[in-house]
C-alpha positions as CSV (number, residue, x, y, z in Angstrom):
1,X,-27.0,117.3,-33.9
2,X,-24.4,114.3,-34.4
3,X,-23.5,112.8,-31.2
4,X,-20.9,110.0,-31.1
5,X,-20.8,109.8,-27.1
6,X,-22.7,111.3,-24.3
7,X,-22.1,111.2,-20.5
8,X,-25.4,111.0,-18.9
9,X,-26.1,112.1,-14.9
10,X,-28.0,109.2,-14.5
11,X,-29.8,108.5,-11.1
12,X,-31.6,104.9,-12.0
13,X,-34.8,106.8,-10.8
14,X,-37.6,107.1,-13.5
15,X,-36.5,109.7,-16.0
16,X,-33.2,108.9,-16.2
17,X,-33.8,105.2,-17.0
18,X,-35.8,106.4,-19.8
19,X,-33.4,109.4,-20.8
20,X,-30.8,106.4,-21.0
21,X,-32.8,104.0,-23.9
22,X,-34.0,107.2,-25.3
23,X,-30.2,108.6,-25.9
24,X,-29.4,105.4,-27.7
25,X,-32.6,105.3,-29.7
26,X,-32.9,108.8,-30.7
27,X,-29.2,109.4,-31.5
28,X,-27.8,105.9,-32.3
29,X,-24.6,107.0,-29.8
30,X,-23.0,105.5,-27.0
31,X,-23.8,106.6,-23.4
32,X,-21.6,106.3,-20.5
33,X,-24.2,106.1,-16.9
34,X,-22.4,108.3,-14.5
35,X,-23.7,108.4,-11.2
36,X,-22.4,110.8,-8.2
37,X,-22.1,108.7,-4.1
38,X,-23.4,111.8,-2.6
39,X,-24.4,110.1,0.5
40,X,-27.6,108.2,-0.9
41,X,-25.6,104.8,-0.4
42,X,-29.0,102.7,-0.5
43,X,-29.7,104.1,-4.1
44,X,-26.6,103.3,-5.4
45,X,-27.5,99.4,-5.1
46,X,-27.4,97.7,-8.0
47,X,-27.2,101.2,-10.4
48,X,-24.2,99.8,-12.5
49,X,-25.7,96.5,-13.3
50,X,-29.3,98.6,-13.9
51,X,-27.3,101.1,-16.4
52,X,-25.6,98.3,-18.1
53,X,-28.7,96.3,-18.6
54,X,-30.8,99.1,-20.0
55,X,-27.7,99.8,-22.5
56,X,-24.9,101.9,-21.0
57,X,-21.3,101.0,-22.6
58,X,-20.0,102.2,-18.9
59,X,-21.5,103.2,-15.5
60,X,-19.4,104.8,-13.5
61,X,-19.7,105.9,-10.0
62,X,-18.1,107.9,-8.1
63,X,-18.1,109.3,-4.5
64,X,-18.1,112.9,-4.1
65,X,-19.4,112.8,0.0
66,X,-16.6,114.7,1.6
67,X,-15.6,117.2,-1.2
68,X,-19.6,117.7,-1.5
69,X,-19.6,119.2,2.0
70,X,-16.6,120.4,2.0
71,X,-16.7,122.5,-1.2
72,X,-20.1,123.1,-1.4
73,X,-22.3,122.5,1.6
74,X,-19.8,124.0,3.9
75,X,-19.0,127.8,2.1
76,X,-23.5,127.9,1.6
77,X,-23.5,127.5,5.3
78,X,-20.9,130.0,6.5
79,X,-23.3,132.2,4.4
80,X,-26.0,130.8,6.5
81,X,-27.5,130.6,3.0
82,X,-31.3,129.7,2.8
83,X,-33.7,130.7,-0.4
84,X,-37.1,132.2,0.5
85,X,-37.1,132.1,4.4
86,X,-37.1,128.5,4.1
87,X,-34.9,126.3,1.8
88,X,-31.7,125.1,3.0
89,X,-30.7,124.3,-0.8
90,X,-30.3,120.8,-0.6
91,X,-30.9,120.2,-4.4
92,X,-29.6,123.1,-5.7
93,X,-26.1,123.2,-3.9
94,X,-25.5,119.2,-5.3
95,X,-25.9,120.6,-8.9
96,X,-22.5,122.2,-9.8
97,X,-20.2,119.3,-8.4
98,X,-22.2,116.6,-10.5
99,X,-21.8,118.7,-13.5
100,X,-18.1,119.1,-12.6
101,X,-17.5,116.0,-12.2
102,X,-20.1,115.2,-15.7
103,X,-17.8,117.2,-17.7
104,X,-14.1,115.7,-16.0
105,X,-15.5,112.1,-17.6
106,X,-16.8,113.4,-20.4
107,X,-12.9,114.6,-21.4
108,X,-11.5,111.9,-19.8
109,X,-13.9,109.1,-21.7
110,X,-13.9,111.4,-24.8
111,X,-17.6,112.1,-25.1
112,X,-18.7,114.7,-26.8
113,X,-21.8,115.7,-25.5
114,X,-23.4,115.4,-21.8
115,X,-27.1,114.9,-21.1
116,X,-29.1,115.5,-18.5
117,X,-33.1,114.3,-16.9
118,X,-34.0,117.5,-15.8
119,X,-37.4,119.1,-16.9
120,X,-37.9,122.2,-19.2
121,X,-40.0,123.5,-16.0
122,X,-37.5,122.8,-13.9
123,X,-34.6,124.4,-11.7
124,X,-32.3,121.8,-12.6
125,X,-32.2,122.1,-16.6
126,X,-30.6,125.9,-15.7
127,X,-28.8,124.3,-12.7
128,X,-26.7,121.7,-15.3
129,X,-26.5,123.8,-17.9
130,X,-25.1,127.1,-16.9
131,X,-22.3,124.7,-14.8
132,X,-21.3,123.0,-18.4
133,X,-20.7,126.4,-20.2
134,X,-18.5,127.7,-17.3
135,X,-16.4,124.3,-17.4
136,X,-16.4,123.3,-20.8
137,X,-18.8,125.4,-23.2
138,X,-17.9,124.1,-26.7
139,X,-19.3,120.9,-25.0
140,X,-23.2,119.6,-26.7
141,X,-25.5,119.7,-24.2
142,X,-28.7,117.2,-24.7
143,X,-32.2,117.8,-22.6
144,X,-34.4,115.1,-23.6
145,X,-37.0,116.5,-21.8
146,X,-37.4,119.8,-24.3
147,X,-36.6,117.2,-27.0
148,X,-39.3,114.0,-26.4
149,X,-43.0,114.5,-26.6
150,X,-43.3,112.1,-23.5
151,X,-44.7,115.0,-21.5
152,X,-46.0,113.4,-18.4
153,X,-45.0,110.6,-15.4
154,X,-47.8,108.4,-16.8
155,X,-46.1,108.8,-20.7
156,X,-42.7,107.7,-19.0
157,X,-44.2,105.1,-16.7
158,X,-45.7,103.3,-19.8
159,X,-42.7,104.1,-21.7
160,X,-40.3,102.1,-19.2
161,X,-43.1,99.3,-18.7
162,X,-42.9,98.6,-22.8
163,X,-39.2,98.7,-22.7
164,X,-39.1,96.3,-19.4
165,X,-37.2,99.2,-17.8
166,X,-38.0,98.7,-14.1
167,X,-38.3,102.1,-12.8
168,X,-39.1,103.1,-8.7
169,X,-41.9,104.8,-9.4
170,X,-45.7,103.9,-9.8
171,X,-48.9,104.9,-10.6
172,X,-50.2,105.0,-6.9
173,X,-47.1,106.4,-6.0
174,X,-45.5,108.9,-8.7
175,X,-44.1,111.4,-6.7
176,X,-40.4,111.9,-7.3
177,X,-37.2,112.9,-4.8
178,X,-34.1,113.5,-5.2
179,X,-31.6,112.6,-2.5
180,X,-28.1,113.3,-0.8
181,X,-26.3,113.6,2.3
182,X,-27.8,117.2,3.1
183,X,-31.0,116.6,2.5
184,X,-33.9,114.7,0.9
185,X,-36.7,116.9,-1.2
186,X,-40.3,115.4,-2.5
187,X,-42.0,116.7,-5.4
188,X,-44.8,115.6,-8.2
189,X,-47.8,113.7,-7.5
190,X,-50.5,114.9,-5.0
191,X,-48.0,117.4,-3.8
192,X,-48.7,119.3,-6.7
193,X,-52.2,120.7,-4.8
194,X,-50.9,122.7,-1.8
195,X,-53.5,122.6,0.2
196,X,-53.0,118.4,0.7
197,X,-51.0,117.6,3.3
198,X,-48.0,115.3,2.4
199,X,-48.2,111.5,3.2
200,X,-46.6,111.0,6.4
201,X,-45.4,107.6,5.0
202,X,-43.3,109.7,3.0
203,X,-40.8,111.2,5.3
204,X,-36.9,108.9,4.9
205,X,-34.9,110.7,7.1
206,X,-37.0,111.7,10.1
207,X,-39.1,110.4,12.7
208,X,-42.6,112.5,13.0
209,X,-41.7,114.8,16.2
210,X,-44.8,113.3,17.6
211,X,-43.4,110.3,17.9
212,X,-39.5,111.4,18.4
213,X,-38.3,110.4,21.9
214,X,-39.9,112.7,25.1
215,X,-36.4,112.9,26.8
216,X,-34.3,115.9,24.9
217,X,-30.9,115.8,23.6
218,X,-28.1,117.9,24.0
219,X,-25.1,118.3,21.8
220,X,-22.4,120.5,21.7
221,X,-20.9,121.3,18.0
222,X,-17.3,122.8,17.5
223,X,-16.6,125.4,14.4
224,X,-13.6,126.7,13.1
225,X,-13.5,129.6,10.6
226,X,-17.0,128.9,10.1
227,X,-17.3,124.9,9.8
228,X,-18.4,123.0,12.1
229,X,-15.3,120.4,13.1
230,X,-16.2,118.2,16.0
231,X,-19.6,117.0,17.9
232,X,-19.0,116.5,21.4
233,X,-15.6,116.4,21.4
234,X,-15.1,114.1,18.8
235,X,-13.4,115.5,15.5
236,X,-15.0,114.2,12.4
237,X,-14.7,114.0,8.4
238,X,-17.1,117.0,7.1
239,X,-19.5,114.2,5.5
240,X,-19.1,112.1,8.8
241,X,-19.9,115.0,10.6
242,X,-23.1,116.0,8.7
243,X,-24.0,112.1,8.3
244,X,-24.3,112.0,12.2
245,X,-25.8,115.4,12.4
246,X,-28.7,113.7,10.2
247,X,-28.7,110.8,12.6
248,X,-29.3,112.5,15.3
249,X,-31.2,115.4,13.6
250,X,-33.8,113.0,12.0
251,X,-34.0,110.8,15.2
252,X,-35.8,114.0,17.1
253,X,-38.0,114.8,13.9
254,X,-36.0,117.8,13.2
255,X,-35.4,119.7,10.0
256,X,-38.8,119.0,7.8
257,X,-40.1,121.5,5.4
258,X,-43.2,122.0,3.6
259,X,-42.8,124.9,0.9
260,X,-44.2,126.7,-2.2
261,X,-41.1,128.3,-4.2
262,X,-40.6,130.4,-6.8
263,X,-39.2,128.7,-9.5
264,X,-36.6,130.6,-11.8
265,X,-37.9,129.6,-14.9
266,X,-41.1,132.1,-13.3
267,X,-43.5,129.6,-11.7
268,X,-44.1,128.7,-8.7
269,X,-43.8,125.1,-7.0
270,X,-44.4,122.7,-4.0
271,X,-41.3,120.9,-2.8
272,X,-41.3,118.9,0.6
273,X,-37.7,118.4,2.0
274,X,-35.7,116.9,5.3
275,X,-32.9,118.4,6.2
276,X,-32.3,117.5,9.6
277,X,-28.4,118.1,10.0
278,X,-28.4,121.0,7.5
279,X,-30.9,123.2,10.3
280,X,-28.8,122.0,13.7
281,X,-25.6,123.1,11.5
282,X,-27.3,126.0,10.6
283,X,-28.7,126.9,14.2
284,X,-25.3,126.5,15.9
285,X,-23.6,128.1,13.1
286,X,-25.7,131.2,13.9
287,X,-24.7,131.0,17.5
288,X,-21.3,130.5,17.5
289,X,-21.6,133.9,14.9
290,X,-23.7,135.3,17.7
291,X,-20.5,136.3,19.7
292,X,-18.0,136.1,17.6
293,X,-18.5,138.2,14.6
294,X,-18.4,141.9,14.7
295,X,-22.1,143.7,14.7
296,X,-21.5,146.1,11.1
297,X,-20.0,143.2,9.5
298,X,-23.2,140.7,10.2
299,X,-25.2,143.7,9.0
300,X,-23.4,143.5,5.7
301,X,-23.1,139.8,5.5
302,X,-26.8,139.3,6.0
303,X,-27.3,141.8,3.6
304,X,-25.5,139.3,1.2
305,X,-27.5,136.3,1.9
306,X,-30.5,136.5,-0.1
307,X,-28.0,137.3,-3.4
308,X,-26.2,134.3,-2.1
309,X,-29.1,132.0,-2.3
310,X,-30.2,133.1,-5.4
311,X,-27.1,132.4,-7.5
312,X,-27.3,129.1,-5.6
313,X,-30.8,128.1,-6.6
314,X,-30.7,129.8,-9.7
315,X,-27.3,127.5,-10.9
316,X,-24.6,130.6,-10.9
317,X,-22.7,128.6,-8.6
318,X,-19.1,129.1,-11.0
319,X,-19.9,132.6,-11.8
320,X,-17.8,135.8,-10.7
321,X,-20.3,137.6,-9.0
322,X,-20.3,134.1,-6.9
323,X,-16.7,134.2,-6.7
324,X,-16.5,138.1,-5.1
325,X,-19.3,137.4,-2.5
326,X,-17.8,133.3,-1.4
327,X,-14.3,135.5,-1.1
328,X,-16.3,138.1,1.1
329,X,-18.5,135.5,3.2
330,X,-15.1,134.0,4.1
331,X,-13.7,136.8,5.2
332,X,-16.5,137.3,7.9
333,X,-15.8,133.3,9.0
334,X,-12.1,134.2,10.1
335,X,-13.0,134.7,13.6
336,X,-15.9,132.6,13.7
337,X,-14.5,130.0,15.8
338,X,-15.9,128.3,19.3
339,X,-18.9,125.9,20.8
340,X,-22.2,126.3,20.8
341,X,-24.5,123.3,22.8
342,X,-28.1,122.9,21.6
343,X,-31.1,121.1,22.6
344,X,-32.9,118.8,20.0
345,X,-36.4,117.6,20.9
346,X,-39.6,116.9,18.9
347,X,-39.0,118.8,15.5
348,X,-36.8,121.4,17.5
349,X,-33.3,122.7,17.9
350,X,-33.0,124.9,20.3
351,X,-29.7,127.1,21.6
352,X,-28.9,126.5,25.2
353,X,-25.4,127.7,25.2
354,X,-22.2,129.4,23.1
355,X,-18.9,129.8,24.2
356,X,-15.9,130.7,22.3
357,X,-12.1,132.3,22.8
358,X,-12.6,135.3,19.7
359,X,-15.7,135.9,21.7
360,X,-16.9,139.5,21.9
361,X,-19.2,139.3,24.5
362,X,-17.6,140.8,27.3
363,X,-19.7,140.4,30.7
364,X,-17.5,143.3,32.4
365,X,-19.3,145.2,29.5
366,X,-23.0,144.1,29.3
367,X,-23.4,143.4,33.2
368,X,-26.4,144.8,35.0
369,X,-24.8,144.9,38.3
370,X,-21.9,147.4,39.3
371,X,-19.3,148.2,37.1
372,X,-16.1,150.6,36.5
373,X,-15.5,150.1,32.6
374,X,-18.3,151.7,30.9
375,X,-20.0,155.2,32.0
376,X,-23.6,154.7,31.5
377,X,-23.9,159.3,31.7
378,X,-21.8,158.7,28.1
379,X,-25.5,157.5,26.6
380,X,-26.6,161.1,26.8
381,X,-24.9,162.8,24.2
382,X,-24.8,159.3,22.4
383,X,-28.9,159.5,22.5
384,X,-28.9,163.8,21.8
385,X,-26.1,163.2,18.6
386,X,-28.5,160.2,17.2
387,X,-31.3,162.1,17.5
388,X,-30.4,165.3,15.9
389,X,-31.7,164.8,12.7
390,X,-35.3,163.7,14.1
391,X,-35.3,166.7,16.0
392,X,-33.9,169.4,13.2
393,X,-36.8,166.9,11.1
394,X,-39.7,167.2,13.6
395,X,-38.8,171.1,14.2
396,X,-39.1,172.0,10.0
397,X,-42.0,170.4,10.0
398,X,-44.0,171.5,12.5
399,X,-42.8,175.3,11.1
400,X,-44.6,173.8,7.9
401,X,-47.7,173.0,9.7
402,X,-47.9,176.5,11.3
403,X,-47.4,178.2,8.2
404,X,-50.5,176.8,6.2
């Protein structure tokens, strides 16, 4: 394949560092270093010079904080989306914008081909690539990875070290993460063996909830059609608003996760991630939903979530099928609007309170004491018409029984 130009999603981490010196060696083209400000701010430090240096012709960065949570974390958490019971998609969700905005520089820089660091085992190599063919699909697509025959950390350690490309990653320490304003995720290294448990040296965004503070903290969060708007009052940017929700989320040890997943090349895998203001969001989300959203339509909606997820973590994020169900989450969001308070303390988030004006919790309704709008003698033939079918069921059968 003859490449003249290729924009590379370049992190500085390890395999990207490589990926960059390889690109140039292996195809003799120029490579443009684009890196996406998604709220990592302290590994942005120094990238352009570090691109430049290991051979770049441009690095170019760009920050993609607020129209990451506003166009991607934000719809996934009106779906209260979550893969597996577990994972808040912190990796997965970040995927589509970088290769949006990837294939935006490729046409505006003229490259003719975009390139990647993701692994042929990986999540991410599907995640990139099914996100270029929906944007631009008569663009060349380049995966070192199922390229090279450098097929290990320890091959691309001592790759880097003969090159002099100073990589963040060592021998003692070769696990790998990947890192934005929803979350941070571990993976590689002694993680790989389940049963270890991970190095508590590990954990970036929170405190260990045995050591987060003993007094509790309550906050209240305000949503609006299903986003959350304002903490305590206080009306904020959607990435200021999750940036203090990890603040205060990772300050009381909240929002750490210690998984096996299953992969969707077929495997499965160990990934470790923080998400501290992704699971208060997500708890007060469910709240504010908790009165506010009708009961048949949360049946259906949840029905939708694990669907949801999938095309998330699987990369289908610009597909139609994605497009029908985002159109149908939203709809359930339009009256999803109020305050819900909750109670963080030592890895926990806790609901102590919702309130909203589309509430449909009516206390005239659900009281225990005396009341003159609902006749409780209506349950009767409520209860007889429900249970018809069970008796008409438990009657044919017993006729069965007698007749053997």
């Amino acid at each position: 394949m003859k490449v003249q130009k290729v924009v590379l999603a370049y992190s500085g981490g390890l395999d990207t560092s490589i990926i960059l010196k390889w690109l140039i060696e292996t195809y003799d083209c120029e490579v443009i270093a684009f890196a996406a400000d998604l709220g990592q701010a302290e590994e942005l430090s120094g990238l352009e010079a570090k691109a430049i240096a290991t051979g770049a012709v441009k690095a170019r960065i760009e920050d993609l904080r607020e129209e990451f949570v506003r166009d991607f974390v934000f719809p996934a958490f009106r779906a209260n989306a979550i893969y597996e019971g577990q994972y808040l998609l912190g990796t997965s969700i970040a995927r589509p914008l970088i290769a949006k905005k990837q294939i935006q520089i490729a046409e505006e820089e003229g490259a003719d081909a975009v390139s990647h660091g993701a692994t042929g085992k990986g999540n991410d190599q599907v995640r990139f690539e099914l996100a270029y063919m929906a944007l631009n699909p008569g663009i060349k697509v380049i995966a070192p990875w199922r390229e090279w025959d450098l097929r290990s950390r320890n091959a691309l350690i001592a790759f880097a070290k003969k090159r002099g490309i100073p990589v963040p990653v060592t021998q003692e320490k070769p696990y790998s993460s990947d890192r934005n304003l929803l979350h941070i995720s571990y993976e590689g290294g002694i993680l790989e063996d389940p049963w270890l448990e991970p190095d508590p040296k590990m954990f970036t965004l929170t405190t260990s909830p045995e050591d987060a503070p003993d007094t509790p903290e309550v906050i209240e969060i305000e949503f609006e059609r299903g986003n959350p708007v304002a903490i305590d009052g206080e009306r904020l940017s959607p990435a200021d608003l999750l940036a203090r929700l990890n603040t205060l989320g990772g300050k009381h040890g909240i929002g750490r996760v210690d998984l096996v997943e299953s992969r969707f090349v077929g495997m499965k895998s160990r990934g470790v991630y923080e998400t501290p203001g992704g699971t208060i969001m997500r708890t007060a989300h469910q709240a504010v939903e908790s009165i506010t959203m009708d009961r048949e339509v949360m049946y259906i909606r949840d029905s939708l979530i694990p669907q949801y997820s999938r095309l998330i973590y699987n990369g289908f994020w610009y597909s139609p099928e994605m497009r029908v169900l985002q159109n149908t989450i939203d709809l359930t969001q339009e009256n999803v609007s109020g305050t819900a308070r909750v109670r963080l303390y030592k890895g926990t988030c806790r609901v102590t309170g919702r309130k909203s004006d589309y509430s449909l919790y009516q206390p005239s309704f659900a009281t225990f004491e005396e009341d003159d709008v609902y006749q409780q003698n209506d349950a009767t033939g409520f209860i007889r018409l429900n249970g018809l079918r069970l008796r008409i069921e438990s009657l044919v059968r017993k006729q069965m029984n007698s007749a053997q």
